[in-house]
mmCIF entry with sequence, helices, sheets and N, C-alpha, C, O atoms, coordinates in Angstrom:
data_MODEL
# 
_entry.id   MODEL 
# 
_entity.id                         1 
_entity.type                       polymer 
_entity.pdbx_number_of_molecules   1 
# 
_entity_poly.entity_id                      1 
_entity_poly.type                           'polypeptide(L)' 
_entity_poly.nstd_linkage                   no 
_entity_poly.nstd_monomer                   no 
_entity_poly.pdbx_seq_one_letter_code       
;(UNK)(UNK)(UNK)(UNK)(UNK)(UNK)(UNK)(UNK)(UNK)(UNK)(UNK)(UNK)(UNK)(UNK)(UNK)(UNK)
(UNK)(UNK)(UNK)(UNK)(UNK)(UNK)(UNK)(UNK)(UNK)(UNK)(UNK)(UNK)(UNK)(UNK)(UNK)(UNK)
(UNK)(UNK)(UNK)(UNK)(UNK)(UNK)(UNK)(UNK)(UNK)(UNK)(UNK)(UNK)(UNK)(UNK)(UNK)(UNK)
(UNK)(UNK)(UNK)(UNK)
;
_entity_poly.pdbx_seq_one_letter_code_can   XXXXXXXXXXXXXXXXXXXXXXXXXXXXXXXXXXXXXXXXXXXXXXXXXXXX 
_entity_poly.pdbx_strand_id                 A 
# 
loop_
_entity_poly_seq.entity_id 
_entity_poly_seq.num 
_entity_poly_seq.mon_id 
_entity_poly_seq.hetero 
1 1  UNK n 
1 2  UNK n 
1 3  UNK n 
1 4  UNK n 
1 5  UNK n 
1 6  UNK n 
1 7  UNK n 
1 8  UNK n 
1 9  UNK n 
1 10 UNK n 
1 11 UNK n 
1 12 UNK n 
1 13 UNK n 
1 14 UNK n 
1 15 UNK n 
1 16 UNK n 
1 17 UNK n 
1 18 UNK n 
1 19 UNK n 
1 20 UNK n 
1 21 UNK n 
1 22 UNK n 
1 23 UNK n 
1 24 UNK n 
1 25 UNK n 
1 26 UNK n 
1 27 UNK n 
1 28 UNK n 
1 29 UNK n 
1 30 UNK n 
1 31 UNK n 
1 32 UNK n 
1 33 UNK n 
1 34 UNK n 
1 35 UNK n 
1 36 UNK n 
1 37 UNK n 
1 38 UNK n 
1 39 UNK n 
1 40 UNK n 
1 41 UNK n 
1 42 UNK n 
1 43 UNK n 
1 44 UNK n 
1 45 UNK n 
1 46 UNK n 
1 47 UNK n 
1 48 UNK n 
1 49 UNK n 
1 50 UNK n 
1 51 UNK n 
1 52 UNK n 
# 
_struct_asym.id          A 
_struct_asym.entity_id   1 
# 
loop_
_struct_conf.conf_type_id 
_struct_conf.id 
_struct_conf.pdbx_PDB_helix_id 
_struct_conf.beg_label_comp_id 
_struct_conf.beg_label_asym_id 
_struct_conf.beg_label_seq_id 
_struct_conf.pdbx_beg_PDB_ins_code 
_struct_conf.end_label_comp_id 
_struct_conf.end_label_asym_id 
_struct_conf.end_label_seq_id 
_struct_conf.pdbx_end_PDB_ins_code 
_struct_conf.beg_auth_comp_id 
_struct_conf.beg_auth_asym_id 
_struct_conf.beg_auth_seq_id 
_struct_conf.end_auth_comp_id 
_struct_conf.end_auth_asym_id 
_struct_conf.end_auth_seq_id 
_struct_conf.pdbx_PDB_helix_class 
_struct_conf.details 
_struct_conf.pdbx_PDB_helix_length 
HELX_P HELX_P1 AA1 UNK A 3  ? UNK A 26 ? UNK A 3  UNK A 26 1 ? 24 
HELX_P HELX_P2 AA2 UNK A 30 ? UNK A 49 ? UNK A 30 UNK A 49 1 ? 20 
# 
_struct_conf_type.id          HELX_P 
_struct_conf_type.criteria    ? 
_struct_conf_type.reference   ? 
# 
loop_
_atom_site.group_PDB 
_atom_site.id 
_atom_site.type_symbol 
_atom_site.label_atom_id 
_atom_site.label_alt_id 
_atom_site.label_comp_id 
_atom_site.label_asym_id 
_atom_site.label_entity_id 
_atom_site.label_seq_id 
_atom_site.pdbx_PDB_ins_code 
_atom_site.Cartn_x 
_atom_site.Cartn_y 
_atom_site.Cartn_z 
_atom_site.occupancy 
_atom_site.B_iso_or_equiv 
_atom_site.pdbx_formal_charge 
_atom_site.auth_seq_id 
_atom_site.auth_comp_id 
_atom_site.auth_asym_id 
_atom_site.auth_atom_id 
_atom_site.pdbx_PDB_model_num 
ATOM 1   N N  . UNK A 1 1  ? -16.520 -6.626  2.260   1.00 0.00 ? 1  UNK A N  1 
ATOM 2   C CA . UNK A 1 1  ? -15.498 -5.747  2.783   1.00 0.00 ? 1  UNK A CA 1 
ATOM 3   C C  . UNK A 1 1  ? -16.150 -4.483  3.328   1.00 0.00 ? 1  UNK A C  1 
ATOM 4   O O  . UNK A 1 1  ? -16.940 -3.884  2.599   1.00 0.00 ? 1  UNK A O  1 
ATOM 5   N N  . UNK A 1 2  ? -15.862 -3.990  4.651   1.00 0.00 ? 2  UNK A N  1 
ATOM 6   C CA . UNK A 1 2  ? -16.228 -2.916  5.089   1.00 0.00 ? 2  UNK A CA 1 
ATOM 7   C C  . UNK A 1 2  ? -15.537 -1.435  3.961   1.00 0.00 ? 2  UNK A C  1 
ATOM 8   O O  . UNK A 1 2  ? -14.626 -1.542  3.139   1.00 0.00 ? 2  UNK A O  1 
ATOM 9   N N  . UNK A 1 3  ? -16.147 -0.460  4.218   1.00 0.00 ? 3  UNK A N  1 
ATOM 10  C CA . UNK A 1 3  ? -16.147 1.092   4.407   1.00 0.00 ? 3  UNK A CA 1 
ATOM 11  C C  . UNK A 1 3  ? -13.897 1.074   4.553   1.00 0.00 ? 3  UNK A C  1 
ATOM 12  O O  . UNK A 1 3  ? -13.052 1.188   3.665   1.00 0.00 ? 3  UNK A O  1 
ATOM 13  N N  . UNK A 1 4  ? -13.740 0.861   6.214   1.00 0.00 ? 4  UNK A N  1 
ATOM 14  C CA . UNK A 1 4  ? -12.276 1.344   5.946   1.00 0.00 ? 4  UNK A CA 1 
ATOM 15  C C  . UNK A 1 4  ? -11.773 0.471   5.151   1.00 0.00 ? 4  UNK A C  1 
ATOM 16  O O  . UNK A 1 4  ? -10.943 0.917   4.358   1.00 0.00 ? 4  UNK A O  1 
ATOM 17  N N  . UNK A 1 5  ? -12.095 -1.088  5.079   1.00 0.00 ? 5  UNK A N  1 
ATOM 18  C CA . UNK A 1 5  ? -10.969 -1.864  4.351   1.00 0.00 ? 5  UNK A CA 1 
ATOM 19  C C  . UNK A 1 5  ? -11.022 -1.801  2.941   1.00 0.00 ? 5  UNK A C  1 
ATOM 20  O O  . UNK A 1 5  ? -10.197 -2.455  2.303   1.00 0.00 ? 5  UNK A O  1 
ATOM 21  N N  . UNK A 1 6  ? -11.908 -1.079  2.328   1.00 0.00 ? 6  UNK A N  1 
ATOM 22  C CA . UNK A 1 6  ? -11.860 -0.583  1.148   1.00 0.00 ? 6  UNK A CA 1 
ATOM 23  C C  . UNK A 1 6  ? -10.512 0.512   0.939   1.00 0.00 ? 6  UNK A C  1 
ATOM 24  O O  . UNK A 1 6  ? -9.513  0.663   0.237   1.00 0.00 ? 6  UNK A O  1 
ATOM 25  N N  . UNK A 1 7  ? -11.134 1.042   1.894   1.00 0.00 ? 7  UNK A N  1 
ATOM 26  C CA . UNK A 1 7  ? -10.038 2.549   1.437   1.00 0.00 ? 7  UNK A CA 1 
ATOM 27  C C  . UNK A 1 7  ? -8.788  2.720   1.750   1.00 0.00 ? 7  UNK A C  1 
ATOM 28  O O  . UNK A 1 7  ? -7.950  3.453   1.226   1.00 0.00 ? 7  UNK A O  1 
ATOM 29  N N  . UNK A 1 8  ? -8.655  1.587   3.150   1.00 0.00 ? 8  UNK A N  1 
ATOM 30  C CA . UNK A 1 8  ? -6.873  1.270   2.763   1.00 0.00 ? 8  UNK A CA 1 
ATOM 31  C C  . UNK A 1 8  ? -6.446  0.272   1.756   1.00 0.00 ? 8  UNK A C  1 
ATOM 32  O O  . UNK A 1 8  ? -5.260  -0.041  1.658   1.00 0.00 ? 8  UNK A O  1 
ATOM 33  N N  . UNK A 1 9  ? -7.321  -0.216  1.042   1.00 0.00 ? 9  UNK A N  1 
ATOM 34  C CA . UNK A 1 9  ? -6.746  -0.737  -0.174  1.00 0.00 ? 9  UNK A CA 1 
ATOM 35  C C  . UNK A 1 9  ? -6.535  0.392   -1.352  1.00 0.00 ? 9  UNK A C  1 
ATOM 36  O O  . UNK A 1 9  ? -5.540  0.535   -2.062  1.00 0.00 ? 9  UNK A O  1 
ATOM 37  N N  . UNK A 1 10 ? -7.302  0.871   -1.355  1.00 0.00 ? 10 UNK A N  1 
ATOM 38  C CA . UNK A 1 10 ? -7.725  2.179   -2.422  1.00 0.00 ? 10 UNK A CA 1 
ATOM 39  C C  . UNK A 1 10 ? -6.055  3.011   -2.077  1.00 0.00 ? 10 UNK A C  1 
ATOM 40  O O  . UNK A 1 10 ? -5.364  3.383   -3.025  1.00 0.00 ? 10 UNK A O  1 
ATOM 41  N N  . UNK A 1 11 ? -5.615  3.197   -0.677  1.00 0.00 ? 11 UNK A N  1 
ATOM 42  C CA . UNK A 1 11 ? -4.993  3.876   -0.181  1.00 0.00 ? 11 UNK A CA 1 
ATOM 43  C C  . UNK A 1 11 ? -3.334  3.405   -0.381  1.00 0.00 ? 11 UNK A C  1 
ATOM 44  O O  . UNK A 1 11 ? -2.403  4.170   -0.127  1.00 0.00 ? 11 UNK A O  1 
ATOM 45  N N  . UNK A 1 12 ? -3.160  1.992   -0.889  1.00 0.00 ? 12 UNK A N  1 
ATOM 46  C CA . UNK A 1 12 ? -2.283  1.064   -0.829  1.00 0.00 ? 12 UNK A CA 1 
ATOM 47  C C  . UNK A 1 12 ? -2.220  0.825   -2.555  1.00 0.00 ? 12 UNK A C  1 
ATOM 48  O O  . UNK A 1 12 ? -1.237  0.332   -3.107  1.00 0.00 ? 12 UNK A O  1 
ATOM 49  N N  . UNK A 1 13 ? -3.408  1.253   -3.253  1.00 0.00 ? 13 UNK A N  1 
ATOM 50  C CA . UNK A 1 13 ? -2.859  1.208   -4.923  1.00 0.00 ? 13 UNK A CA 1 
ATOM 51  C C  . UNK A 1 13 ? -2.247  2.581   -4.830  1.00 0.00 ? 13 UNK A C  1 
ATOM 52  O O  . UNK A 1 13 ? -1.048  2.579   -5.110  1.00 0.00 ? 13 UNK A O  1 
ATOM 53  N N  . UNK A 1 14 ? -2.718  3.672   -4.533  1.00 0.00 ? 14 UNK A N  1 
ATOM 54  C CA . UNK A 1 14 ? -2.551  4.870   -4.478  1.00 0.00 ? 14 UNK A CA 1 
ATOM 55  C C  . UNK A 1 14 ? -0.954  5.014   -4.003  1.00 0.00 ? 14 UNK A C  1 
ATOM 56  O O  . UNK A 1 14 ? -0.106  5.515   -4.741  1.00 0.00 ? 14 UNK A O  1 
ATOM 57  N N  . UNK A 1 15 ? -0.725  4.604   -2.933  1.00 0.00 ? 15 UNK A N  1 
ATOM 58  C CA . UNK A 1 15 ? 0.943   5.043   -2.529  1.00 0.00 ? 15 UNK A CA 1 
ATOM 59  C C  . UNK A 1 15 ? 1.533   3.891   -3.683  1.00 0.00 ? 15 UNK A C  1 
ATOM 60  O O  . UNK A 1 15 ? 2.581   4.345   -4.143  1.00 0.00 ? 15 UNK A O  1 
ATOM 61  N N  . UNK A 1 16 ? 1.212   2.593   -4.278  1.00 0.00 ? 16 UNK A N  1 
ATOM 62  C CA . UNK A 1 16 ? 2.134   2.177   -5.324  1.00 0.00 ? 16 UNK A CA 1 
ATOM 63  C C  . UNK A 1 16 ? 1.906   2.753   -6.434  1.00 0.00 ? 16 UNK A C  1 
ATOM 64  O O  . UNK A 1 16 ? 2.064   2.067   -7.443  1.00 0.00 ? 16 UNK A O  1 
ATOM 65  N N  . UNK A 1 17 ? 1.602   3.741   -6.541  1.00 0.00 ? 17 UNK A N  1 
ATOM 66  C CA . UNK A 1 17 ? 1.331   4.376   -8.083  1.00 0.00 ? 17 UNK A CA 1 
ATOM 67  C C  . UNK A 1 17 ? 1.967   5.508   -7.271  1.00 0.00 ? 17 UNK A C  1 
ATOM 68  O O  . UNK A 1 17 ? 2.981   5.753   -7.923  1.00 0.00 ? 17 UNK A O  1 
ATOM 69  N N  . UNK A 1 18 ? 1.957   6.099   -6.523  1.00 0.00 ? 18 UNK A N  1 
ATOM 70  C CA . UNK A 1 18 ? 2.522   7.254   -5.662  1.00 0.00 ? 18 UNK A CA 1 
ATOM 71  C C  . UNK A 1 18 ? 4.544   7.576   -6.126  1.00 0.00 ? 18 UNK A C  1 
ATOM 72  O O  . UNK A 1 18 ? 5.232   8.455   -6.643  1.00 0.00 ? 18 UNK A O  1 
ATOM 73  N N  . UNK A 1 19 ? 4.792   5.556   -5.225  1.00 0.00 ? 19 UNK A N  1 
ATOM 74  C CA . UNK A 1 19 ? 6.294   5.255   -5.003  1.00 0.00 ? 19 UNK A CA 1 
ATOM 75  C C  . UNK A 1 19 ? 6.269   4.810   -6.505  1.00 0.00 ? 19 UNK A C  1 
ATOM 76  O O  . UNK A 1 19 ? 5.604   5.639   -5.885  1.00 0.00 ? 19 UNK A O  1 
ATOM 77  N N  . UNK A 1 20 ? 6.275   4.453   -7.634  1.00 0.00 ? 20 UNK A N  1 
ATOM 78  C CA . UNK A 1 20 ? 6.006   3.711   -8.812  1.00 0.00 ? 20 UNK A CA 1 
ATOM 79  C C  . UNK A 1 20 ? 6.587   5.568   -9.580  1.00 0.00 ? 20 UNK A C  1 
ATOM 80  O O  . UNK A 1 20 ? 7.401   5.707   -10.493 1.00 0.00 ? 20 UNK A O  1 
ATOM 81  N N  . UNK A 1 21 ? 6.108   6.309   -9.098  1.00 0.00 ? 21 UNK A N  1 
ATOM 82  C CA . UNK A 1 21 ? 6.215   7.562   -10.129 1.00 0.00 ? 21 UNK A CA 1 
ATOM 83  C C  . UNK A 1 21 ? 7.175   8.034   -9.565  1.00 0.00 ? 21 UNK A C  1 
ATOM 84  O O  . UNK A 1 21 ? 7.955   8.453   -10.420 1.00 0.00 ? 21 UNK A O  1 
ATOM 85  N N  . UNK A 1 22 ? 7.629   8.231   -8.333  1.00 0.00 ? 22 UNK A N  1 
ATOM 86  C CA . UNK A 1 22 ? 8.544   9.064   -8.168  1.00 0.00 ? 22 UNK A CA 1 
ATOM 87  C C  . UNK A 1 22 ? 9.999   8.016   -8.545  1.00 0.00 ? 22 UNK A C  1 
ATOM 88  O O  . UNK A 1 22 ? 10.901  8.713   -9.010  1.00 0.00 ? 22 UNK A O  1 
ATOM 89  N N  . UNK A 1 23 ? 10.282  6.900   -8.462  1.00 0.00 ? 23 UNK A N  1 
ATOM 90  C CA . UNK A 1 23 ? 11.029  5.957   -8.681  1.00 0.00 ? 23 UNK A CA 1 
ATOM 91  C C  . UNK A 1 23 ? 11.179  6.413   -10.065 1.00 0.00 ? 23 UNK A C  1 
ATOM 92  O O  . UNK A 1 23 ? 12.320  6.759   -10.371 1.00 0.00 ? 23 UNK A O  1 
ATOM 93  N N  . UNK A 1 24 ? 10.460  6.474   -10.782 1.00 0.00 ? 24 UNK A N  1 
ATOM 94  C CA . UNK A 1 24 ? 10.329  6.629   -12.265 1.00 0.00 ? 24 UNK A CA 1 
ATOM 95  C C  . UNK A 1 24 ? 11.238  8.188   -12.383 1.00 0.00 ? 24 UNK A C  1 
ATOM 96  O O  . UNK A 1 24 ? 12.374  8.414   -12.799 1.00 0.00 ? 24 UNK A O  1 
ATOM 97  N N  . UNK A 1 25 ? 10.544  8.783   -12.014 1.00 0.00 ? 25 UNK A N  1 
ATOM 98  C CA . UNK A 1 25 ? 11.067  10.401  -12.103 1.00 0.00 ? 25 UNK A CA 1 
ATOM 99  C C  . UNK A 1 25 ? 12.522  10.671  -11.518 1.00 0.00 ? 25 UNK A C  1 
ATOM 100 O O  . UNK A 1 25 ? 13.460  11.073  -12.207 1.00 0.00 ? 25 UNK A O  1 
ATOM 101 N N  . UNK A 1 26 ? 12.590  10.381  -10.080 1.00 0.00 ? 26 UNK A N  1 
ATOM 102 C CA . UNK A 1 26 ? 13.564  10.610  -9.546  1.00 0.00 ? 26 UNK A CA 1 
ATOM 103 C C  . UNK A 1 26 ? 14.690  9.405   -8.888  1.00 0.00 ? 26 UNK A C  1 
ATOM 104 O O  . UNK A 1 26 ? 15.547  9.698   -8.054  1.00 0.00 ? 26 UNK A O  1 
ATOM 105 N N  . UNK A 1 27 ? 14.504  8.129   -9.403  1.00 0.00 ? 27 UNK A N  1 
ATOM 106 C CA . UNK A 1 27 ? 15.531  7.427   -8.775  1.00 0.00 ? 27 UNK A CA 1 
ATOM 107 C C  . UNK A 1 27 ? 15.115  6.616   -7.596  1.00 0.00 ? 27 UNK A C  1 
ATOM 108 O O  . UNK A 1 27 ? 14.682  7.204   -6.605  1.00 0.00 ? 27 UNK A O  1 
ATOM 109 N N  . UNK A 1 28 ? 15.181  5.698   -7.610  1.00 0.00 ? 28 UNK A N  1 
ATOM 110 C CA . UNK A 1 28 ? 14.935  4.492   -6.487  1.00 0.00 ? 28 UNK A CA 1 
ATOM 111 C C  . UNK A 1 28 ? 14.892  5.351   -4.967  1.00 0.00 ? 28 UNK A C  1 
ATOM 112 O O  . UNK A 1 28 ? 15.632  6.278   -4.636  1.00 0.00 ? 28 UNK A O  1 
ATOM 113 N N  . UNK A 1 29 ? 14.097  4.903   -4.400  1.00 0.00 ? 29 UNK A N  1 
ATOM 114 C CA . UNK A 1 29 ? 14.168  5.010   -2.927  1.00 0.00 ? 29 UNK A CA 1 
ATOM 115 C C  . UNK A 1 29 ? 13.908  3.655   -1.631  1.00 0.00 ? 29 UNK A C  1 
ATOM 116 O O  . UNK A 1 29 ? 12.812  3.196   -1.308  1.00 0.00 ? 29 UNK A O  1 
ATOM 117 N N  . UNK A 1 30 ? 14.911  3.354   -1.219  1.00 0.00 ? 30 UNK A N  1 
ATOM 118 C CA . UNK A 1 30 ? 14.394  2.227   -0.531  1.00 0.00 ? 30 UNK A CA 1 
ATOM 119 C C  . UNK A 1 30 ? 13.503  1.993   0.594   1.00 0.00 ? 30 UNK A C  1 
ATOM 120 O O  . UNK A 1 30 ? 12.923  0.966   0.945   1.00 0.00 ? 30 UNK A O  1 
ATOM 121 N N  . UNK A 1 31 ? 13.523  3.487   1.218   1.00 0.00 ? 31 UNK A N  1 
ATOM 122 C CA . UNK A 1 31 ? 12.590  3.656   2.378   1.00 0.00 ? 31 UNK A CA 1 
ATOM 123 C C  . UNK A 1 31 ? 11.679  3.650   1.653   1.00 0.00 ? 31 UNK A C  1 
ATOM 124 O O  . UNK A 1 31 ? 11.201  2.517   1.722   1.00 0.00 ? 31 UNK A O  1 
ATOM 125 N N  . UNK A 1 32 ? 11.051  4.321   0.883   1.00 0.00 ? 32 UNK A N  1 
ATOM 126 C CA . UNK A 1 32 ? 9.715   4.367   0.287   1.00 0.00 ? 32 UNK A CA 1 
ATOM 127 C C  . UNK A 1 32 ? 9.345   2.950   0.242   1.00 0.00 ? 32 UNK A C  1 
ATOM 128 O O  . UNK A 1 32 ? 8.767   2.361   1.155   1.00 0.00 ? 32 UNK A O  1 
ATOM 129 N N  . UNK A 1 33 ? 9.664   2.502   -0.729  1.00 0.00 ? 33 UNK A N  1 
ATOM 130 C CA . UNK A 1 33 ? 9.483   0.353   -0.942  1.00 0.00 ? 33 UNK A CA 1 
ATOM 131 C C  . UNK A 1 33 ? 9.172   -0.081  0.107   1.00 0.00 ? 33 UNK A C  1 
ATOM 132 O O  . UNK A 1 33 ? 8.169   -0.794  0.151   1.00 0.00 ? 33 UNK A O  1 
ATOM 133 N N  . UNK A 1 34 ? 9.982   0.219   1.417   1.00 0.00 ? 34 UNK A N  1 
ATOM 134 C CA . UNK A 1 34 ? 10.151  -0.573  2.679   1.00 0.00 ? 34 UNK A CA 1 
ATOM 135 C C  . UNK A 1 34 ? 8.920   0.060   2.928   1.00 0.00 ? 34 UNK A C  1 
ATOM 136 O O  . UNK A 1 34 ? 8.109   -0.862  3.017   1.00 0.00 ? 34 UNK A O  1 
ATOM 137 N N  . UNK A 1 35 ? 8.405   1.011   3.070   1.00 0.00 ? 35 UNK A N  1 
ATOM 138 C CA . UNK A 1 35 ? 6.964   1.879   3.675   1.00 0.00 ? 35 UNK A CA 1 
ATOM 139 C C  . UNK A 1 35 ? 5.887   0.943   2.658   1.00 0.00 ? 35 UNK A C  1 
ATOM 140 O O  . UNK A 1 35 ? 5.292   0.105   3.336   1.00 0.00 ? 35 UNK A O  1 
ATOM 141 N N  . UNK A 1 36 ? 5.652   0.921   1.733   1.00 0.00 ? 36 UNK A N  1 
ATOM 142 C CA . UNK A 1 36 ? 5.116   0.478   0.481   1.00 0.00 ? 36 UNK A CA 1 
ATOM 143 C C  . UNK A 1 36 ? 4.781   -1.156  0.907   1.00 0.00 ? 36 UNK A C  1 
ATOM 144 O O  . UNK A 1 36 ? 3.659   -1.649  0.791   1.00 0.00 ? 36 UNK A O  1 
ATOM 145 N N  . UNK A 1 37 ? 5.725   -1.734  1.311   1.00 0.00 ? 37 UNK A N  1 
ATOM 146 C CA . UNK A 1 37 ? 5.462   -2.861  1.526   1.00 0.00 ? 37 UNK A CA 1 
ATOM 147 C C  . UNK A 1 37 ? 5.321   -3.271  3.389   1.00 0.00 ? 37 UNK A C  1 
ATOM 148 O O  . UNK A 1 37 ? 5.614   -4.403  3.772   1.00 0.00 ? 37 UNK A O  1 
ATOM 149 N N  . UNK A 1 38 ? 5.141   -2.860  3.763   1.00 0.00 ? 38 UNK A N  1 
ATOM 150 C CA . UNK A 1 38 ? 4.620   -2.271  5.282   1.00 0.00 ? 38 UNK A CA 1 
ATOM 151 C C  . UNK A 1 38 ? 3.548   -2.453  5.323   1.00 0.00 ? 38 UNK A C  1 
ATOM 152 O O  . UNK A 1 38 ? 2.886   -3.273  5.958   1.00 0.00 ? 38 UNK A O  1 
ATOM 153 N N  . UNK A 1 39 ? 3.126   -1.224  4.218   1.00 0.00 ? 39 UNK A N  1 
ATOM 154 C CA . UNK A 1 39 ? 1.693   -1.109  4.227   1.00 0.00 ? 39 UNK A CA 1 
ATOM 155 C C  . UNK A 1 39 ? 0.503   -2.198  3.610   1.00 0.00 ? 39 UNK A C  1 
ATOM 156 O O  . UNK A 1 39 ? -0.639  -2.463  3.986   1.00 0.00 ? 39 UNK A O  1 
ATOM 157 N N  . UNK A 1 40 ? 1.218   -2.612  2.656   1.00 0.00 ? 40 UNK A N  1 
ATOM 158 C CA . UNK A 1 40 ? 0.926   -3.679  1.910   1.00 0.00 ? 40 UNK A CA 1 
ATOM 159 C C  . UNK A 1 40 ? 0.414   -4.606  2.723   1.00 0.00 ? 40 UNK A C  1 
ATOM 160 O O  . UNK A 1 40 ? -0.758  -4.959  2.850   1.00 0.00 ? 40 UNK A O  1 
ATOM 161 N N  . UNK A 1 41 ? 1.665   -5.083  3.424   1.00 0.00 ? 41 UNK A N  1 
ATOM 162 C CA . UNK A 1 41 ? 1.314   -6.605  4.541   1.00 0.00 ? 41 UNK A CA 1 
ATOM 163 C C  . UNK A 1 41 ? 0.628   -6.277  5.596   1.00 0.00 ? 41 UNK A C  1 
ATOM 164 O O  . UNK A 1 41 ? 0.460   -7.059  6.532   1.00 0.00 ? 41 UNK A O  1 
ATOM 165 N N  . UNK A 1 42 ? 0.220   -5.246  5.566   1.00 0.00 ? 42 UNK A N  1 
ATOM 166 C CA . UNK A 1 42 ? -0.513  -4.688  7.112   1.00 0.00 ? 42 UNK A CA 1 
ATOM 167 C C  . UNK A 1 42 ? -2.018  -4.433  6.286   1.00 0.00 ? 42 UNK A C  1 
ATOM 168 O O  . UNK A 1 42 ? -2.917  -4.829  7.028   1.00 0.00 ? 42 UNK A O  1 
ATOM 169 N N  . UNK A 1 43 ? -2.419  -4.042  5.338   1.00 0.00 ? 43 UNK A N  1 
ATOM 170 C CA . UNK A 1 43 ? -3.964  -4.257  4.240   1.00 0.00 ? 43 UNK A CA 1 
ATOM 171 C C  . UNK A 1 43 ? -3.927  -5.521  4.329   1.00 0.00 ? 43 UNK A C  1 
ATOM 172 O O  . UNK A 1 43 ? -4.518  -5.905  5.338   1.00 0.00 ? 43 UNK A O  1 
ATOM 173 N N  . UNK A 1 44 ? -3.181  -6.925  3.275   1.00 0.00 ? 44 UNK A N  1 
ATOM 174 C CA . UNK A 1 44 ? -2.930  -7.859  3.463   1.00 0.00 ? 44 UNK A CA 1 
ATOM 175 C C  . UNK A 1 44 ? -4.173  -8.433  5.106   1.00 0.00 ? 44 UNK A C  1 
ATOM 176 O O  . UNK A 1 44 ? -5.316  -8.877  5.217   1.00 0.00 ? 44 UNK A O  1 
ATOM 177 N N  . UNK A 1 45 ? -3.014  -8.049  6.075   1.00 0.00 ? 45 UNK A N  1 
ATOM 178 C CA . UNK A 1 45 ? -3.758  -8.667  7.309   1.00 0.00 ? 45 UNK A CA 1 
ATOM 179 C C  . UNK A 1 45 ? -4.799  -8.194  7.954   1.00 0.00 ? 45 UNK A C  1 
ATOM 180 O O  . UNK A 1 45 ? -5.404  -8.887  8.773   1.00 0.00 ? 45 UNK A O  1 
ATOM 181 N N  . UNK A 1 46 ? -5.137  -6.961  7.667   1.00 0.00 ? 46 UNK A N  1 
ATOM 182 C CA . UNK A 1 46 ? -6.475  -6.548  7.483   1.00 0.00 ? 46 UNK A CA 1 
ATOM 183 C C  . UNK A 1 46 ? -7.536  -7.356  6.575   1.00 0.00 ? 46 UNK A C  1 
ATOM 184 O O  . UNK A 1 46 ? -8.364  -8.137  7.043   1.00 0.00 ? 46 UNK A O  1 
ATOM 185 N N  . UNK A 1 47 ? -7.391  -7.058  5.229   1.00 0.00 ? 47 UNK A N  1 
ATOM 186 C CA . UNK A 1 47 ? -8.497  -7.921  4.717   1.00 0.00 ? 47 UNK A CA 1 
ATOM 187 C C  . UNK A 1 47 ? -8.666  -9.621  5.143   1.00 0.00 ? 47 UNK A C  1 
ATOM 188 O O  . UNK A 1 47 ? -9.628  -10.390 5.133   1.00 0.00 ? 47 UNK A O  1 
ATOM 189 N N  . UNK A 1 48 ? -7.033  -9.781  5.560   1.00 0.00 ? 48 UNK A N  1 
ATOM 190 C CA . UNK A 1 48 ? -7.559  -11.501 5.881   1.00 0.00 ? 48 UNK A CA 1 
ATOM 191 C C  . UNK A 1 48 ? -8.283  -11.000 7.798   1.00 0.00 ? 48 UNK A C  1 
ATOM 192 O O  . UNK A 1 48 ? -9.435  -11.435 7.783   1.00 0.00 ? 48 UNK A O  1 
ATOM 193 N N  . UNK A 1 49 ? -8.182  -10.740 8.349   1.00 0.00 ? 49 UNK A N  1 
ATOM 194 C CA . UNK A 1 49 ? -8.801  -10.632 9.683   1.00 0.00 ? 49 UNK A CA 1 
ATOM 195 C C  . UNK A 1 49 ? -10.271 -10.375 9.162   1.00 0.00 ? 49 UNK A C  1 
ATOM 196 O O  . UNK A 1 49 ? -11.189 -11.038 9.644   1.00 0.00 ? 49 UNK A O  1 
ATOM 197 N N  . UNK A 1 50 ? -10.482 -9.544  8.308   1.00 0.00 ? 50 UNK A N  1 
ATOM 198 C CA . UNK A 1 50 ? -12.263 -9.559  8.063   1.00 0.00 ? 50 UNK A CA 1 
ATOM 199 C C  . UNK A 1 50 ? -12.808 -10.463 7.569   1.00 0.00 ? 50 UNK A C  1 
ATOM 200 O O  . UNK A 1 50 ? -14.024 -10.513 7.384   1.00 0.00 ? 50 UNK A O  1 
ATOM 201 N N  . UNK A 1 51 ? -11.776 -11.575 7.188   1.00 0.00 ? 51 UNK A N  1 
ATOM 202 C CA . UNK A 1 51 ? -12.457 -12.269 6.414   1.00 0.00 ? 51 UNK A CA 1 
ATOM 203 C C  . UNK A 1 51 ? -12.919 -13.608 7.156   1.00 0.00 ? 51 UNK A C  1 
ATOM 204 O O  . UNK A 1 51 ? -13.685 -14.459 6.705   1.00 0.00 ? 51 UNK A O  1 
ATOM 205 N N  . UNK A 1 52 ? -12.325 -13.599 8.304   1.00 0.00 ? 52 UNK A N  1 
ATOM 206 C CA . UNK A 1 52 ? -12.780 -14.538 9.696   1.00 0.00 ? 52 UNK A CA 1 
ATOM 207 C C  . UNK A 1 52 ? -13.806 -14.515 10.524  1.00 0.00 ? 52 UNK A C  1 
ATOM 208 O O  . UNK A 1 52 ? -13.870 -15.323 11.450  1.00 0.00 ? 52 UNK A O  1 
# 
């Protein structure tokens, strides 16, 4: 794995521990999730494209 595709993974635990706390604290948000999982499937297709 390269340099960036590290760190948008790093970057992708980070916002689910991010959305994970404020959910906790303050109450569901669905945009957040929807962003959360955005990002997710877009790392996702990143690491599979490097891996070709």
């Amino acid at each position: 794995m390269s340099g960036s595709t590290k760190a948008m993974g790093v970057l992708t635990v980070g916002a689910l521990v991010v959305v994970t706390a404020y959910t906790a604290a303050l109450g569901s948000n669905g945009w957040l999730w929807f962003a959360w999982v955005v990002l997710g499937a877009v790392t996702i297709g990143v690491v599979a494209s490097k891996g070709t």
